[in-house]
C-alpha positions as CSV (number, residue, x, y, z in Angstrom):
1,X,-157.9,-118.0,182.1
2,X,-154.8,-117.1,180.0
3,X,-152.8,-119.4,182.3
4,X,-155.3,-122.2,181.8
5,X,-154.9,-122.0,177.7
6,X,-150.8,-122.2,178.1
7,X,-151.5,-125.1,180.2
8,X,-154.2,-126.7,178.1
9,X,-152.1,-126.4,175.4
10,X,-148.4,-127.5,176.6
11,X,-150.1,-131.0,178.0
12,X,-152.1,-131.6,174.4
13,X,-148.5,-130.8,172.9
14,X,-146.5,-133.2,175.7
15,X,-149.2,-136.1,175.0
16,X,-149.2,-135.3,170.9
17,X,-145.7,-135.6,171.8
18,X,-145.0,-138.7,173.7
19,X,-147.6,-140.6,171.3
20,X,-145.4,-139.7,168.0
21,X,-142.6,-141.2,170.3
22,X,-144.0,-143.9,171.3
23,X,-145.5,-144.7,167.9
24,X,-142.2,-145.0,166.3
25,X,-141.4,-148.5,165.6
26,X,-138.1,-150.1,165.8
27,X,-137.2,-151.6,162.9
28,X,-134.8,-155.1,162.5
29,X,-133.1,-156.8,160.2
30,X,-131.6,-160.3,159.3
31,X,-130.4,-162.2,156.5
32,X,-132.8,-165.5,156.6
33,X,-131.4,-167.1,153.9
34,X,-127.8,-167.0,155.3
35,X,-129.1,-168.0,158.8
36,X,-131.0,-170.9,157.5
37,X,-127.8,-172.1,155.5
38,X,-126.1,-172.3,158.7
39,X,-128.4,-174.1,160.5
40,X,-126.7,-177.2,161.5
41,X,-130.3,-178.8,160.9
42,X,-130.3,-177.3,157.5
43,X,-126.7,-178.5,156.7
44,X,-128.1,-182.2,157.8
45,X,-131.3,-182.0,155.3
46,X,-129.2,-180.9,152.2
47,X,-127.1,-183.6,152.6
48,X,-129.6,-186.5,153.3
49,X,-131.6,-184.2,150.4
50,X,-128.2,-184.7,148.0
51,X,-127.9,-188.3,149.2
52,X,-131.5,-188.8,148.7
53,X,-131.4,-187.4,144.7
54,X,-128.0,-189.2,143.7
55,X,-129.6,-192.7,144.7
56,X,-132.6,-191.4,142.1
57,X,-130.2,-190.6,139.7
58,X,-128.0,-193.5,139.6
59,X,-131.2,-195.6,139.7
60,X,-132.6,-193.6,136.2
61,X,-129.4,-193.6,134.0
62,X,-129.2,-197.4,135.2
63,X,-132.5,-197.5,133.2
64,X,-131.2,-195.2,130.7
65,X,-128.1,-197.1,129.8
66,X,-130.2,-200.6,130.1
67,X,-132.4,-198.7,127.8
68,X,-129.5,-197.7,125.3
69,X,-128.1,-201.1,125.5
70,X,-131.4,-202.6,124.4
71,X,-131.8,-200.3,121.7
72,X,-128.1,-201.1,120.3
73,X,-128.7,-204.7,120.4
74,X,-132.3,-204.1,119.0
75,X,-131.2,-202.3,116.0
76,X,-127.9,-204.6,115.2
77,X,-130.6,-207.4,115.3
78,X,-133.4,-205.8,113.7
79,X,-132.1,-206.9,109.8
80,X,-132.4,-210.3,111.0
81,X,-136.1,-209.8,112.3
82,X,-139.7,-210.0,110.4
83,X,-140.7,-206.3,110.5
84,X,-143.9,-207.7,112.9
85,X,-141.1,-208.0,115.4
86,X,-139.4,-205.3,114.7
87,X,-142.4,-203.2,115.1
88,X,-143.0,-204.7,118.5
89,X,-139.0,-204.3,119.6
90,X,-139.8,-200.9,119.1
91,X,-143.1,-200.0,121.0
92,X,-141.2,-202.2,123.9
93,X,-138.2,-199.3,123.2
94,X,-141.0,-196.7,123.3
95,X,-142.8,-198.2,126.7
96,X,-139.5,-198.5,128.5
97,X,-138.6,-194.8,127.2
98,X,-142.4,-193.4,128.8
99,X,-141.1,-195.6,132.2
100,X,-138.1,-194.0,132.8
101,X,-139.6,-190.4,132.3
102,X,-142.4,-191.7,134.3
103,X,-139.7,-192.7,137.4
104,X,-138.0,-188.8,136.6
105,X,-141.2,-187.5,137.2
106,X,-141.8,-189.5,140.2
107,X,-138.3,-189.0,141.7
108,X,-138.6,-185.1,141.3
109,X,-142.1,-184.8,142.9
110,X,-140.7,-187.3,145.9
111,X,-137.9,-184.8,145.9
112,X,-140.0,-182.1,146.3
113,X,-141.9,-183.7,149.1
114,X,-138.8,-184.7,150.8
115,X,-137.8,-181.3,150.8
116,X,-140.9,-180.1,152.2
117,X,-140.9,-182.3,155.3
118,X,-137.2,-181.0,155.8
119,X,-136.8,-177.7,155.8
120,X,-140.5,-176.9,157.0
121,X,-139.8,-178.0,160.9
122,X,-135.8,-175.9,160.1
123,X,-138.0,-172.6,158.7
124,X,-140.3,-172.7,161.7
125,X,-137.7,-172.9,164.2
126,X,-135.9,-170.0,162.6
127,X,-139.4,-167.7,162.3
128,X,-139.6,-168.7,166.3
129,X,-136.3,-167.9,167.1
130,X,-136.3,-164.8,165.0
131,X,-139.5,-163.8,166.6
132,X,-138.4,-165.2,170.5
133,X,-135.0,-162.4,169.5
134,X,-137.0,-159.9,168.0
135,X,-139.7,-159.8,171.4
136,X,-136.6,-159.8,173.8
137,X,-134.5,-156.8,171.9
138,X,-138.1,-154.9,171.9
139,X,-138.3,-154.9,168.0
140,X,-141.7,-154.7,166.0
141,X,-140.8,-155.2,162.6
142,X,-138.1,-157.3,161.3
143,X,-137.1,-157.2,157.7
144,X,-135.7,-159.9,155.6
145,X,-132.6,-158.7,154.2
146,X,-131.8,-161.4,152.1
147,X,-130.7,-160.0,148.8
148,X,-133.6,-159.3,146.2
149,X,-135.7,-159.5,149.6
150,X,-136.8,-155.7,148.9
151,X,-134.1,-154.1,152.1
152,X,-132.8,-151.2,150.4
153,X,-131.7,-149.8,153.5
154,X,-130.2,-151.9,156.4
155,X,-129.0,-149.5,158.9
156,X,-130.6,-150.8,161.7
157,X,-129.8,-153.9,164.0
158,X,-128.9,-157.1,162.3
159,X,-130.4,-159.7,164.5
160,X,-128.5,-162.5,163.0
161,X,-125.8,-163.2,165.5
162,X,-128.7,-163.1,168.4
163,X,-130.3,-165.3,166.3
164,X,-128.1,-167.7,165.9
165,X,-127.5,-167.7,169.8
166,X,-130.8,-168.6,170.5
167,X,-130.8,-171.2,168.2
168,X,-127.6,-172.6,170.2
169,X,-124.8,-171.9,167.3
């Protein structure tokens, strides 16, 4: 009976055992924010996003210096004008000022939007490479150790460069 209870208790201790083993996770990390940049996907959107928000640009201070130009000639002319006109130069002043703020505010939200519809498709194929890595190297957790990403600690494996040869660069 004695026998029995040293046996009884050496398999509850081998099983406690081999569950605290196999319940340890292993833990990952990678830097998303530096993987994304090199995407070559990535480097493709910022530049068609920079393209993209020069044209906007070059198209608002176009208005900007039109308006400025009007405004000059409006206020050289304005001692030759009845004040009805003058008054009327300058709610035409003021409607073109609340268009171009209007075209600002248009440009940034297309901007935004733009941006969306680029780097979403780029994100998601990094999250399924990340995960397709992650699954192969038998990792459960993988932390994003992009800085102010809340990694204190990265000692363990930086999936990067796996990462980055899945994704085929």
């Amino acid at each position: 009976m004695k026998h029995l209870k040293k046996i009884a208790v050496a398999i509850v201790l081998f099983v406690g055992a081999t569950s605290f083993v196999n319940a340890q996770s292993k833990v990952a990390h990678i830097n998303v924010e530096q993987l994304l940049s090199q995407m070559p996907e990535m480097i493709k959107a910022q530049a068609e996003l920079k393209k993209l928000q020069e044209t906007y640009r070059a198209d608002i201070e176009g208005s900007m210096t039109a308006l400025k130009n009007k405004y000059t000639q409006y206020s050289n002319e304005s001692a030759s004008k009845t004040p009805e006109e003058n008054e009327k130069r300058a709610l035409e002043l003021q409607g073109f000022d609340k268009n171009i703020k209007e075209a600002e505010q248009a440009a940034y939200q297309e901007l935004q939007k733009k941006q969306g519809e680029l780097m979403g498709p780029i994100t998601e194929k990094a999250k399924v490479a990340i995960e397709k890595v992650a699954a192969t190297l038998g990792y459960d957790y993988v932390m994003d150790a992009t800085q102010g990403g809340g990694l204190i600690v990265a000692k363990g494996k930086d999936l990067l460069s796996d990462v980055k040869k899945q994704l085929g660069f």
